[in-house]
PDB file of N, H, CA, C and O in Angstrom:
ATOM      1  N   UNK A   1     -10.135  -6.583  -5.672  1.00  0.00           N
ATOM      2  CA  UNK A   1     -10.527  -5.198  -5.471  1.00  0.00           C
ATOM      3  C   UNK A   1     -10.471  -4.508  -6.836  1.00  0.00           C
ATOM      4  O   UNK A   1      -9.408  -3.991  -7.179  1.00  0.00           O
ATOM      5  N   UNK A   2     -11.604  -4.460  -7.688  1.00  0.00           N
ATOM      6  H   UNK A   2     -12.467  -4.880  -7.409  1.00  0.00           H
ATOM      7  CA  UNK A   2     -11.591  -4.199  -8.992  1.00  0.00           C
ATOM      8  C   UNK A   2     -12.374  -2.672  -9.037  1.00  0.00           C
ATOM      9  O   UNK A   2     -13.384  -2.285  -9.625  1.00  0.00           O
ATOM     10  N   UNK A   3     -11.262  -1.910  -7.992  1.00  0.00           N
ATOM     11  H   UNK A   3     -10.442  -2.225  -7.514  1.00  0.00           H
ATOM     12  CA  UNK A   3     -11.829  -0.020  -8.459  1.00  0.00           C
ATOM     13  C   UNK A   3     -10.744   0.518  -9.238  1.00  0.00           C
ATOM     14  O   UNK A   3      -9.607   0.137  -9.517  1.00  0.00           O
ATOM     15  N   UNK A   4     -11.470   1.550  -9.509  1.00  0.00           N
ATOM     16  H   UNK A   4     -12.394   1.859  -9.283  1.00  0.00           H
ATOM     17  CA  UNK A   4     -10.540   2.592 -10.835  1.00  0.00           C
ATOM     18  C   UNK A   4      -9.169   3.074  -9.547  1.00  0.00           C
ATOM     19  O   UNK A   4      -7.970   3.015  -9.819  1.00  0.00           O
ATOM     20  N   UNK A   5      -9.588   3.414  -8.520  1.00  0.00           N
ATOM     21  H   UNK A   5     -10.562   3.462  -8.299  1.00  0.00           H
ATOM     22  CA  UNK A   5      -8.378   3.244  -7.360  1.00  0.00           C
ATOM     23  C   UNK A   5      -8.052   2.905  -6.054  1.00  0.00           C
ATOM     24  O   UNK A   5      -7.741   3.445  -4.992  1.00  0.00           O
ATOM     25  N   UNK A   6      -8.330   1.301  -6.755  1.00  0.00           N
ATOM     26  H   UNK A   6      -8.583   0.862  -7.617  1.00  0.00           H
ATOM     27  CA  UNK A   6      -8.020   0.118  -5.594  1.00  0.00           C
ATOM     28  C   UNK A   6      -6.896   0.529  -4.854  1.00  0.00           C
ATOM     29  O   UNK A   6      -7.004   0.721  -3.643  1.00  0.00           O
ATOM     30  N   UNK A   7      -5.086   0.796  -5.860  1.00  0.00           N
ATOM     31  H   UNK A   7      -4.999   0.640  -6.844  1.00  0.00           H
ATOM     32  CA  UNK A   7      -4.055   1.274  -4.689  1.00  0.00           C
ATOM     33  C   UNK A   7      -4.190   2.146  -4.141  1.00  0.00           C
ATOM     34  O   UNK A   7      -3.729   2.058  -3.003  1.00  0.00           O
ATOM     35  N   UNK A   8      -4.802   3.397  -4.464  1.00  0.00           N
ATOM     36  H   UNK A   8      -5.177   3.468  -5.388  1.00  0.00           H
ATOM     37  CA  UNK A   8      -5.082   5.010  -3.706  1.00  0.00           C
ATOM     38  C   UNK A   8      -5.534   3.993  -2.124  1.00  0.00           C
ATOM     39  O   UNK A   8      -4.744   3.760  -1.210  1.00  0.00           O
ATOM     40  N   UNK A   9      -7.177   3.479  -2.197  1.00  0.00           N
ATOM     41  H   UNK A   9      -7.819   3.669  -2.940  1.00  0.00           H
ATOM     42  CA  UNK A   9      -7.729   2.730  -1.089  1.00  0.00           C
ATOM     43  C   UNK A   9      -6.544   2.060   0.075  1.00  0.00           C
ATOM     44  O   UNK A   9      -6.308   2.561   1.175  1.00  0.00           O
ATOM     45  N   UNK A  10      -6.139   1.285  -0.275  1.00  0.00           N
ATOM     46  H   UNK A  10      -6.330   0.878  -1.168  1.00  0.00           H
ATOM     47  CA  UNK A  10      -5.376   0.410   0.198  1.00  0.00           C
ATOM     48  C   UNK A  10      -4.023   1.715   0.720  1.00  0.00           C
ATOM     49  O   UNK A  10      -3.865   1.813   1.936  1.00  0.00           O
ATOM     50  N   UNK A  11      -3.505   2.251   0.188  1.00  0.00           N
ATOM     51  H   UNK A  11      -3.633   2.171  -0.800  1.00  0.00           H
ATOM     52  CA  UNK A  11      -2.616   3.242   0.337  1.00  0.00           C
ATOM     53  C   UNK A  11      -3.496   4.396   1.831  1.00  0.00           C
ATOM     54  O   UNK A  11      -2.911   4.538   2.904  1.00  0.00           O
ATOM     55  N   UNK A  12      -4.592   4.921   1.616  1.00  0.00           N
ATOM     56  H   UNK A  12      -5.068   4.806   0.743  1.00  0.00           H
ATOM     57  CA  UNK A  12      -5.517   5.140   2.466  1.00  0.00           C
ATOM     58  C   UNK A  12      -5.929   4.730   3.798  1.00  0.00           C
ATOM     59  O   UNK A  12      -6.087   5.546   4.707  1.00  0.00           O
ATOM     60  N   UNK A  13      -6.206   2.759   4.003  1.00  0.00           N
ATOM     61  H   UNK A  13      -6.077   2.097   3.266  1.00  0.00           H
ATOM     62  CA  UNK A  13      -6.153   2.141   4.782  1.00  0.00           C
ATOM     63  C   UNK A  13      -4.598   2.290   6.020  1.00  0.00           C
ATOM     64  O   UNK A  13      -4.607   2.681   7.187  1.00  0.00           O
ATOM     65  N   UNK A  14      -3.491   1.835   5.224  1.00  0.00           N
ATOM     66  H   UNK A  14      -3.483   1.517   4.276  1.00  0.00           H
ATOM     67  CA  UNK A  14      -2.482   1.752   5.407  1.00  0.00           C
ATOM     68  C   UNK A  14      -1.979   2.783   6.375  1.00  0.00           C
ATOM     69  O   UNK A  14      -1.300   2.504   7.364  1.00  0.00           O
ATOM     70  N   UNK A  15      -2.359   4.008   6.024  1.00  0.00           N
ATOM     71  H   UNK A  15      -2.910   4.234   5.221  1.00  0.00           H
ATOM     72  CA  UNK A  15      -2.213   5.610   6.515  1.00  0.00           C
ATOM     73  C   UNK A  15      -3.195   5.577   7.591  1.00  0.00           C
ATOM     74  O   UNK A  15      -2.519   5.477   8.615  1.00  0.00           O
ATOM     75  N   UNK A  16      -4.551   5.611   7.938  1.00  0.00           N
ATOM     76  H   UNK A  16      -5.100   5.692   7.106  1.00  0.00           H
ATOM     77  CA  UNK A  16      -5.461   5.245   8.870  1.00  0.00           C
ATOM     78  C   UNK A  16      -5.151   4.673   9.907  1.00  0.00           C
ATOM     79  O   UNK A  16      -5.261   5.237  10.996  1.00  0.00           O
ATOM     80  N   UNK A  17      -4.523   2.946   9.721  1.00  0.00           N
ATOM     81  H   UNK A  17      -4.434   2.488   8.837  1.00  0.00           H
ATOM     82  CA  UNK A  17      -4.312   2.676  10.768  1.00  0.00           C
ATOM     83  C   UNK A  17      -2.954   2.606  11.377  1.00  0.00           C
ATOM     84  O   UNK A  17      -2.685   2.005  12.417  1.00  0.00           O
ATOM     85  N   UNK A  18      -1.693   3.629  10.242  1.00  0.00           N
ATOM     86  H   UNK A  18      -1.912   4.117   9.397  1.00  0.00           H
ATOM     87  CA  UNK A  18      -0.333   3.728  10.742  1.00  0.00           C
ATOM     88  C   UNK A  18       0.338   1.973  10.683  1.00  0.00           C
ATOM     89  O   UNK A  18       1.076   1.587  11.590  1.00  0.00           O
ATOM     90  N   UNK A  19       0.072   1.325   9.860  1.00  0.00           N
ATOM     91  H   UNK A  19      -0.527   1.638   9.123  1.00  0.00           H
ATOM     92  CA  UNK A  19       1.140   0.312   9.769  1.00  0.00           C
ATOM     93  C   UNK A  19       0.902  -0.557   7.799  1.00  0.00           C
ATOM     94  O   UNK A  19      -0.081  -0.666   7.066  1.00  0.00           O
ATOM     95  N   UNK A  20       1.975  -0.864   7.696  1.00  0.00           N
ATOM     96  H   UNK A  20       2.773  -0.776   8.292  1.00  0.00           H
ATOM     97  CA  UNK A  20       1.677  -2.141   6.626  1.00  0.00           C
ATOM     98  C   UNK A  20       1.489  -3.312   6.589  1.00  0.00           C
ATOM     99  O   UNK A  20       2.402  -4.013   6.153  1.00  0.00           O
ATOM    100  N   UNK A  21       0.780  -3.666   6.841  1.00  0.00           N
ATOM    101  H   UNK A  21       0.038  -3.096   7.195  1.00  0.00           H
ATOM    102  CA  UNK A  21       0.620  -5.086   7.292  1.00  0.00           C
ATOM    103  C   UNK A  21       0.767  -5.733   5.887  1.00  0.00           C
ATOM    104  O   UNK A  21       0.520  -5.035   4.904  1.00  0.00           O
ATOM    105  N   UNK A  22       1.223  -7.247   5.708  1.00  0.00           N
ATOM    106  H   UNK A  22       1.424  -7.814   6.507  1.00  0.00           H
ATOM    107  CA  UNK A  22       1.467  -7.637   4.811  1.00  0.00           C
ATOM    108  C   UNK A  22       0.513  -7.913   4.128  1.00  0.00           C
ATOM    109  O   UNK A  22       0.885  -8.111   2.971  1.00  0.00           O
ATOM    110  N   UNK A  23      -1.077  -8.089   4.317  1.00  0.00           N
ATOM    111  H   UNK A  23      -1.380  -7.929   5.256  1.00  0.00           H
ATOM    112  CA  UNK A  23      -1.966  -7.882   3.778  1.00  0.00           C
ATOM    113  C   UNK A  23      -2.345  -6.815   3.212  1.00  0.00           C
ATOM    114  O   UNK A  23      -3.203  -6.900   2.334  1.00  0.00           O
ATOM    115  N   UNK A  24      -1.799  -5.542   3.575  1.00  0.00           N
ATOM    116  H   UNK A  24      -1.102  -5.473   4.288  1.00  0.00           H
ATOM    117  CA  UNK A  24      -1.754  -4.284   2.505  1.00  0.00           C
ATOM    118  C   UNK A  24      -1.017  -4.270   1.511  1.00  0.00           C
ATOM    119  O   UNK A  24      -1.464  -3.950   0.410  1.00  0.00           O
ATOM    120  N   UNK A  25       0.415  -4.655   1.723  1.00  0.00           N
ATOM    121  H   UNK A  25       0.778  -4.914   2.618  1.00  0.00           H
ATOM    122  CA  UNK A  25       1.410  -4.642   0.942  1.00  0.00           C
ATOM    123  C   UNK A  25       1.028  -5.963  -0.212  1.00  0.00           C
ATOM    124  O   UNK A  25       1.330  -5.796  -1.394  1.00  0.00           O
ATOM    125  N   UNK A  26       0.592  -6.796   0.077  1.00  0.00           N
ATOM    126  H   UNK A  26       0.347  -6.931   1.037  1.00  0.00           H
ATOM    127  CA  UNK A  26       0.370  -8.018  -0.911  1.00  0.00           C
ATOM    128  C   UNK A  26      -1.045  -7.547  -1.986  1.00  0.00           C
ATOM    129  O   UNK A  26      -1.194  -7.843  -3.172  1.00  0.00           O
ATOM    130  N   UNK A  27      -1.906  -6.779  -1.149  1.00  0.00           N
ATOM    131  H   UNK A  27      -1.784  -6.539  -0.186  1.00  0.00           H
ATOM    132  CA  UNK A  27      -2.685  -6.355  -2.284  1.00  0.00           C
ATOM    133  C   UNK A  27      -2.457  -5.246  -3.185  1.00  0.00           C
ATOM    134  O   UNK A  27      -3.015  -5.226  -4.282  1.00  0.00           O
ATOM    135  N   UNK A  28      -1.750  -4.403  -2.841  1.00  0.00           N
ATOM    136  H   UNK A  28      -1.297  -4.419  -1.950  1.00  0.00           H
ATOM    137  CA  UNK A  28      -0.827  -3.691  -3.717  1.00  0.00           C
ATOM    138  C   UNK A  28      -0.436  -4.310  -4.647  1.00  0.00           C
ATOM    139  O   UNK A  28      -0.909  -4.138  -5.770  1.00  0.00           O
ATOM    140  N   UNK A  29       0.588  -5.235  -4.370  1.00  0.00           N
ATOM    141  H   UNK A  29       0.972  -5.374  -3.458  1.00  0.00           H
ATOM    142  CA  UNK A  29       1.353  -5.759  -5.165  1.00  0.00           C
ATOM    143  C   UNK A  29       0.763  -6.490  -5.873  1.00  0.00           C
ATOM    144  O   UNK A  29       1.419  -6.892  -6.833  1.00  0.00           O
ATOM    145  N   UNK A  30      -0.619  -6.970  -5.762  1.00  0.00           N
ATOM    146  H   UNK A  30      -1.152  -6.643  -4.981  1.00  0.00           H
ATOM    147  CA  UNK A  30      -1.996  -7.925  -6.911  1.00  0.00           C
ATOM    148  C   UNK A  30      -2.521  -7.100  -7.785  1.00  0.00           C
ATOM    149  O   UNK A  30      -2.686  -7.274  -8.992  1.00  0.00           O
ATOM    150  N   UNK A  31      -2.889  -5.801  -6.845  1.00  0.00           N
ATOM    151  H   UNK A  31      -2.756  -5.660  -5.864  1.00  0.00           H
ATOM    152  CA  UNK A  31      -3.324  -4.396  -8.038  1.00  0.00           C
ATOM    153  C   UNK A  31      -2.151  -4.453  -9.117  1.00  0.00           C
ATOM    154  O   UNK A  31      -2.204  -4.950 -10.242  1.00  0.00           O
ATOM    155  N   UNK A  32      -1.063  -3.809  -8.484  1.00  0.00           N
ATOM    156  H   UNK A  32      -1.019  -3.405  -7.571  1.00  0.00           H
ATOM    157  CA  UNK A  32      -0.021  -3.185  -9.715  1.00  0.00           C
ATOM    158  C   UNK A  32       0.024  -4.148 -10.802  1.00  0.00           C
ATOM    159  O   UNK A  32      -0.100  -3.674 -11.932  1.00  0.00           O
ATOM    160  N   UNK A  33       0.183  -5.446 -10.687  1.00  0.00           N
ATOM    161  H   UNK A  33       0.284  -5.831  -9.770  1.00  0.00           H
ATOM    162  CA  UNK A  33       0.648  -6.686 -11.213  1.00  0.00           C
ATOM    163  C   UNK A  33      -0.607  -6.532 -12.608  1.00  0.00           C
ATOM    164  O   UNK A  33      -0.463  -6.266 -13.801  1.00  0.00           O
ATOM    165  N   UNK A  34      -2.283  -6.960 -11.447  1.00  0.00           N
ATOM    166  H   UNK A  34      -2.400  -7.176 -10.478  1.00  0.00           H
ATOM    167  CA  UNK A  34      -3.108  -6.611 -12.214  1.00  0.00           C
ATOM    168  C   UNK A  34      -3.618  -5.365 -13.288  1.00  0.00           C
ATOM    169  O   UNK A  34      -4.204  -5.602 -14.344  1.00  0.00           O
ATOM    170  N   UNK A  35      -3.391  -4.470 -12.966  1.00  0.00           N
ATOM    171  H   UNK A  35      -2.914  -4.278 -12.109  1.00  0.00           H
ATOM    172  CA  UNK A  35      -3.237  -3.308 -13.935  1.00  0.00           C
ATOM    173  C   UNK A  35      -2.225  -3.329 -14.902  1.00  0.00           C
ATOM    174  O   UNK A  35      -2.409  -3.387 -16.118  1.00  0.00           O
ATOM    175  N   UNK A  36      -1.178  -3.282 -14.335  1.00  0.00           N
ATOM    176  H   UNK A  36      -1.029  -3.236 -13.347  1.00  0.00           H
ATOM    177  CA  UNK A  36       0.158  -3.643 -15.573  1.00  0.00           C
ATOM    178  C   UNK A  36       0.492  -2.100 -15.523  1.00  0.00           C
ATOM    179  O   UNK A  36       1.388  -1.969 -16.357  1.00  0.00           O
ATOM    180  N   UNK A  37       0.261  -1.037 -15.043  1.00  0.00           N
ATOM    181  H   UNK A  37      -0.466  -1.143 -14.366  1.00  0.00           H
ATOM    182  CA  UNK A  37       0.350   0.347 -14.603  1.00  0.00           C
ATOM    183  C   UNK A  37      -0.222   0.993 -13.439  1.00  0.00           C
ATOM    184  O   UNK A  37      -0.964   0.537 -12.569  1.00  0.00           O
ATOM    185  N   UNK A  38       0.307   2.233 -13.612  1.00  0.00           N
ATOM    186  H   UNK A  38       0.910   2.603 -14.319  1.00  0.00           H
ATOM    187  CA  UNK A  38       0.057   2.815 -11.921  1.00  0.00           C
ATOM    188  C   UNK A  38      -0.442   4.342 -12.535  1.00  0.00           C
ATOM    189  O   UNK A  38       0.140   5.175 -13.231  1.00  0.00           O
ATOM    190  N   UNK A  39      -1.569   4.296 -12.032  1.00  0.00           N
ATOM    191  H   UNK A  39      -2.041   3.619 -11.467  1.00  0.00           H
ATOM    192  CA  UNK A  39      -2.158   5.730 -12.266  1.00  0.00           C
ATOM    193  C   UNK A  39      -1.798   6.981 -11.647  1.00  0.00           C
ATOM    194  O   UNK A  39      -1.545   6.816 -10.453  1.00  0.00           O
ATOM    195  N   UNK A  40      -1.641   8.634 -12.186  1.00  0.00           N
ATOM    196  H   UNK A  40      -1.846   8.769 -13.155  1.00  0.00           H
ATOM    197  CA  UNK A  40      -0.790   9.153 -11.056  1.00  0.00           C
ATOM    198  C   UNK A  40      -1.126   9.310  -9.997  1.00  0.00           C
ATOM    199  O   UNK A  40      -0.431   9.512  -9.001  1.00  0.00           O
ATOM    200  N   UNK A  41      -3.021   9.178 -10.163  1.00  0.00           N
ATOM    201  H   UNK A  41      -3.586   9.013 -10.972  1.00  0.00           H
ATOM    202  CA  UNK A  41      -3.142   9.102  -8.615  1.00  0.00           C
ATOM    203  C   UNK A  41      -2.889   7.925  -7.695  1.00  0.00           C
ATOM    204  O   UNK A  41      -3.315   8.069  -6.549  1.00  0.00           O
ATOM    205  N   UNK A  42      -2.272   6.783  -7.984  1.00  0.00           N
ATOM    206  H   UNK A  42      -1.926   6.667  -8.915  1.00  0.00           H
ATOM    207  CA  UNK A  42      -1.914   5.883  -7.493  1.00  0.00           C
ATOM    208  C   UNK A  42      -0.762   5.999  -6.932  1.00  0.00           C
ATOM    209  O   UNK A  42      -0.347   5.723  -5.806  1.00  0.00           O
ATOM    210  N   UNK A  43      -0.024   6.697  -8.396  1.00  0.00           N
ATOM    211  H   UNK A  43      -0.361   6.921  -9.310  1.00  0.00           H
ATOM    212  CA  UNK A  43       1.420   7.004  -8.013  1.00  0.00           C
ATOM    213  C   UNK A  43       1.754   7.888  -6.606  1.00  0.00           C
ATOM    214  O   UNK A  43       2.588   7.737  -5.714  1.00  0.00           O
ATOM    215  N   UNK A  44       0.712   8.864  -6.846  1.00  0.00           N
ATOM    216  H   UNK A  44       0.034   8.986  -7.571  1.00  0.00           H
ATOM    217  CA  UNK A  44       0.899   9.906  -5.990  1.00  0.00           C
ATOM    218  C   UNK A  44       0.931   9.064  -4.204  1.00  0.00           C
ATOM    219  O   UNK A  44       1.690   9.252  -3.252  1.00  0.00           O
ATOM    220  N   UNK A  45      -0.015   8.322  -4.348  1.00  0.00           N
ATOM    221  H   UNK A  45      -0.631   8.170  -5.121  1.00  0.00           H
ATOM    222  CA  UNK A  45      -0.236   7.817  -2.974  1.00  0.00           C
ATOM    223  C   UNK A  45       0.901   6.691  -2.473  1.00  0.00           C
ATOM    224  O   UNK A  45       1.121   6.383  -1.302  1.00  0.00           O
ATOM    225  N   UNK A  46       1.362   6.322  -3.299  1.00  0.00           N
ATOM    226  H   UNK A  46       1.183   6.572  -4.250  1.00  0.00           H
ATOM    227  CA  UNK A  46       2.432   5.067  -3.138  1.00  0.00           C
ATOM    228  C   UNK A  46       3.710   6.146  -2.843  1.00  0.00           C
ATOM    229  O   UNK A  46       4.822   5.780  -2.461  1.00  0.00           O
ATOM    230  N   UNK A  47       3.400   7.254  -3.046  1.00  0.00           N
ATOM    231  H   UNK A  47       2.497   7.551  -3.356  1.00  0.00           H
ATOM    232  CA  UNK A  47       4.816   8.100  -2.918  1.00  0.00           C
ATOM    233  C   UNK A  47       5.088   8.961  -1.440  1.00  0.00           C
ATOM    234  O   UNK A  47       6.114   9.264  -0.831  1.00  0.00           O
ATOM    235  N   UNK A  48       3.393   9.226  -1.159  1.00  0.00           N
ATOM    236  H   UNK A  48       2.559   8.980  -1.654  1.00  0.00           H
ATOM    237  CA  UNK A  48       2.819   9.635   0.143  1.00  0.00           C
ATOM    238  C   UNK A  48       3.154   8.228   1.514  1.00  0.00           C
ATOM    239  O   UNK A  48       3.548   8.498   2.649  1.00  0.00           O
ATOM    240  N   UNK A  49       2.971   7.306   1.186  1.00  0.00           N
ATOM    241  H   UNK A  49       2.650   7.087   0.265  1.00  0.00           H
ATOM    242  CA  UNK A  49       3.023   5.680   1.834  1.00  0.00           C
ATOM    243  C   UNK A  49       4.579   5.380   2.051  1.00  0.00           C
ATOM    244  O   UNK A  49       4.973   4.774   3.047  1.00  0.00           O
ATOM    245  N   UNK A  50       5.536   5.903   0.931  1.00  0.00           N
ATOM    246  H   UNK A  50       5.215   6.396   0.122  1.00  0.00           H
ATOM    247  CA  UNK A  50       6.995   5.710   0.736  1.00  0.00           C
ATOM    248  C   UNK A  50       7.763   6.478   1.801  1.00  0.00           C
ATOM    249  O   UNK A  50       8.679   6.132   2.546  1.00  0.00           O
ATOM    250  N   UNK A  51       7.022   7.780   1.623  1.00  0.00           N
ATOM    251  H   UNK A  51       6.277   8.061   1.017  1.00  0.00           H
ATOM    252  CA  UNK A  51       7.709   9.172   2.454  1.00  0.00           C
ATOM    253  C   UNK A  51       7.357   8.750   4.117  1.00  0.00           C
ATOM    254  O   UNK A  51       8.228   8.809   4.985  1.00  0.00           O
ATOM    255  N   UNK A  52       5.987   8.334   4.386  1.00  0.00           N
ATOM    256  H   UNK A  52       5.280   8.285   3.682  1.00  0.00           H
ATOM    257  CA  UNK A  52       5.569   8.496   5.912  1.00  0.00           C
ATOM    258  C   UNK A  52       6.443   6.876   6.237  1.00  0.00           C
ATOM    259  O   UNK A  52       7.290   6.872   7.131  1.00  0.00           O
ATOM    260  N   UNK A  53       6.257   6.024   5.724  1.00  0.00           N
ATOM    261  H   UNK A  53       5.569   6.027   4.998  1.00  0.00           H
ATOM    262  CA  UNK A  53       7.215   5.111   6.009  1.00  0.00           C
ATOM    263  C   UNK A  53       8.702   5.220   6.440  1.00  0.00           C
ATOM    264  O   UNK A  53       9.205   4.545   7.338  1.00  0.00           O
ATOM    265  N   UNK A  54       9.375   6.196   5.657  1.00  0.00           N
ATOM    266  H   UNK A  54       8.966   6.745   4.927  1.00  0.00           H
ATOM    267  CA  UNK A  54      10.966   6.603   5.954  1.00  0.00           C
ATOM    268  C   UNK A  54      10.786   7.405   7.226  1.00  0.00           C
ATOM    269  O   UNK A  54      11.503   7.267   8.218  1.00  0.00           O
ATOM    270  N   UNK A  55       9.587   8.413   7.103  1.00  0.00           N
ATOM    271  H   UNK A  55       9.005   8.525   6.298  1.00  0.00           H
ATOM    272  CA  UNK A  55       9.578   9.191   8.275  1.00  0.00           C
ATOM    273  C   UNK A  55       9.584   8.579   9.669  1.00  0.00           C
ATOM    274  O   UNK A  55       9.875   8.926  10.813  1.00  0.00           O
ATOM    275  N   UNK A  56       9.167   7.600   9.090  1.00  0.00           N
ATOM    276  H   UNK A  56       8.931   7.317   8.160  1.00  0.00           H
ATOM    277  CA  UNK A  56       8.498   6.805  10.738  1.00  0.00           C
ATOM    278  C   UNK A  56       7.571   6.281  11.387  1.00  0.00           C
ATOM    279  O   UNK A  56       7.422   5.392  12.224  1.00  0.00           O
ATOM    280  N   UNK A  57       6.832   7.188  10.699  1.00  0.00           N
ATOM    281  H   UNK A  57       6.953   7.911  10.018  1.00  0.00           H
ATOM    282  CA  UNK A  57       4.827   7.484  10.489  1.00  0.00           C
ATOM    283  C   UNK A  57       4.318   6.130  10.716  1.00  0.00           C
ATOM    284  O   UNK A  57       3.432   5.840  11.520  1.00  0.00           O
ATOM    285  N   UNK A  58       4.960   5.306   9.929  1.00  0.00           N
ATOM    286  H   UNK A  58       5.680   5.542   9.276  1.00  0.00           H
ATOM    287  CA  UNK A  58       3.639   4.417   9.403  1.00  0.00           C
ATOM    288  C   UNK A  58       4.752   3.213   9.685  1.00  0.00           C
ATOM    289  O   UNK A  58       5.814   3.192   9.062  1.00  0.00           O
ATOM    290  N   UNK A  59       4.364   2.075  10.818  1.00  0.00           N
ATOM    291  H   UNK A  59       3.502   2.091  11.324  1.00  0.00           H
ATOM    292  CA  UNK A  59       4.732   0.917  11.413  1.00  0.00           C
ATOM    293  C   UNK A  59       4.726  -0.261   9.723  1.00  0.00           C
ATOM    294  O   UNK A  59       3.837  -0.232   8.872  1.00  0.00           O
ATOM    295  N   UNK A  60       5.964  -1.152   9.691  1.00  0.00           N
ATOM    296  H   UNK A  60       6.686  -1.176  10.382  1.00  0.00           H
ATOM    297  CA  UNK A  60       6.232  -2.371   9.000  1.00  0.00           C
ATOM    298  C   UNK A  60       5.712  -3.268  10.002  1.00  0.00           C
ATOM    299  O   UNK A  60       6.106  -3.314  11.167  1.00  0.00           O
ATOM    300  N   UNK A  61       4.641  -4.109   9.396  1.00  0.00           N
ATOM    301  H   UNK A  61       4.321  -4.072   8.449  1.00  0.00           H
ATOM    302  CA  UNK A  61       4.283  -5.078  10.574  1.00  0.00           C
ATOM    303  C   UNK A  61       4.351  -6.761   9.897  1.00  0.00           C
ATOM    304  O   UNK A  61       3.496  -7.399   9.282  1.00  0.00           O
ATOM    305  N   UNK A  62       5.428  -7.035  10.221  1.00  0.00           N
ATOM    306  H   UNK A  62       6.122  -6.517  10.720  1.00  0.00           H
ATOM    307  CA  UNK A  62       6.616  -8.423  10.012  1.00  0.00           C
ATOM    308  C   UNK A  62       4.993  -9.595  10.241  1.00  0.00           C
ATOM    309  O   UNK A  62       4.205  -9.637  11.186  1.00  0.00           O
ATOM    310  N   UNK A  63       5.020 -10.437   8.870  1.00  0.00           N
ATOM    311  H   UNK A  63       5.660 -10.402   8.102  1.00  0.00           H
ATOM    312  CA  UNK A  63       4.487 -11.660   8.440  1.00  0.00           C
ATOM    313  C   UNK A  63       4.081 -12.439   9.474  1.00  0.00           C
ATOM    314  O   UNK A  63       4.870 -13.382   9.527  1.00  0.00           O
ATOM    315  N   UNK A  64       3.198 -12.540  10.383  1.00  0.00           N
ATOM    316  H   UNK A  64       2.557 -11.774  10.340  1.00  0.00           H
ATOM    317  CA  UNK A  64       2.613 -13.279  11.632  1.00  0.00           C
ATOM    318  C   UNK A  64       3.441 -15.267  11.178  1.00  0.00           C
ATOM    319  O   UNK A  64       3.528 -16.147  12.035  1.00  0.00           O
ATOM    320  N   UNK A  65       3.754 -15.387  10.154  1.00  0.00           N
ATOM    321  H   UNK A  65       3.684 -14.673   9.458  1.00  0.00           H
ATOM    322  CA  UNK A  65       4.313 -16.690   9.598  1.00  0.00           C
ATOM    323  C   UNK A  65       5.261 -16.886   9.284  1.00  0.00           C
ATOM    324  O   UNK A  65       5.286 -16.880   8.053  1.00  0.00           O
ATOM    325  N   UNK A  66       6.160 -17.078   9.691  1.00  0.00           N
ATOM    326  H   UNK A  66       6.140 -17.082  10.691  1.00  0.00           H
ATOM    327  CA  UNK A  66       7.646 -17.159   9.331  1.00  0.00           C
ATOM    328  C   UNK A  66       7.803 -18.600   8.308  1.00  0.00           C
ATOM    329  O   UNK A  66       7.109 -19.600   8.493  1.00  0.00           O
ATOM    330  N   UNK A  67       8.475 -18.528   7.604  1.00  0.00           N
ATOM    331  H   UNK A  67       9.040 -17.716   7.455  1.00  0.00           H
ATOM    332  CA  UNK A  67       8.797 -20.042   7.104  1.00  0.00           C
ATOM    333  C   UNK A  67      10.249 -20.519   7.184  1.00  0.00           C
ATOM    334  O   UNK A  67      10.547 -21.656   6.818  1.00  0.00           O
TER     335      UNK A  67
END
């Protein structure tokens, strides 16, 4: 996902359908890695994703694969 704000997107998705699926969270974590920084509008949204998460908002949805 090579946009100027791939995490905003993904941060976006995440919020939409109320959960993280580990396929959100793993491409996050390919962006950040890949950039090597976090833009503030990135920041901003990873902080928006952080907050509705504690709140409650937004479902952790546990690895369909256990190992």
């Amino acid at each position: 996902m090579n946009t100027p704000f791939a995490i905003r997107r993904l941060v976006e998705k995440a919020l939409f359908i109320k959960q993280m699926t580990p396929e959100i969270e793993n491409a996050i974590n390919s962006e950040l890695t890949r950039q090597g920084h976090v833009s503030d509008v990135d920041y901003e949204a990873l902080e928006l994703l952080m907050s509705e998460m504690d709140a409650g908002r937004i479902r952790l949805v546990p690895s369909r694969f256990l190992i």
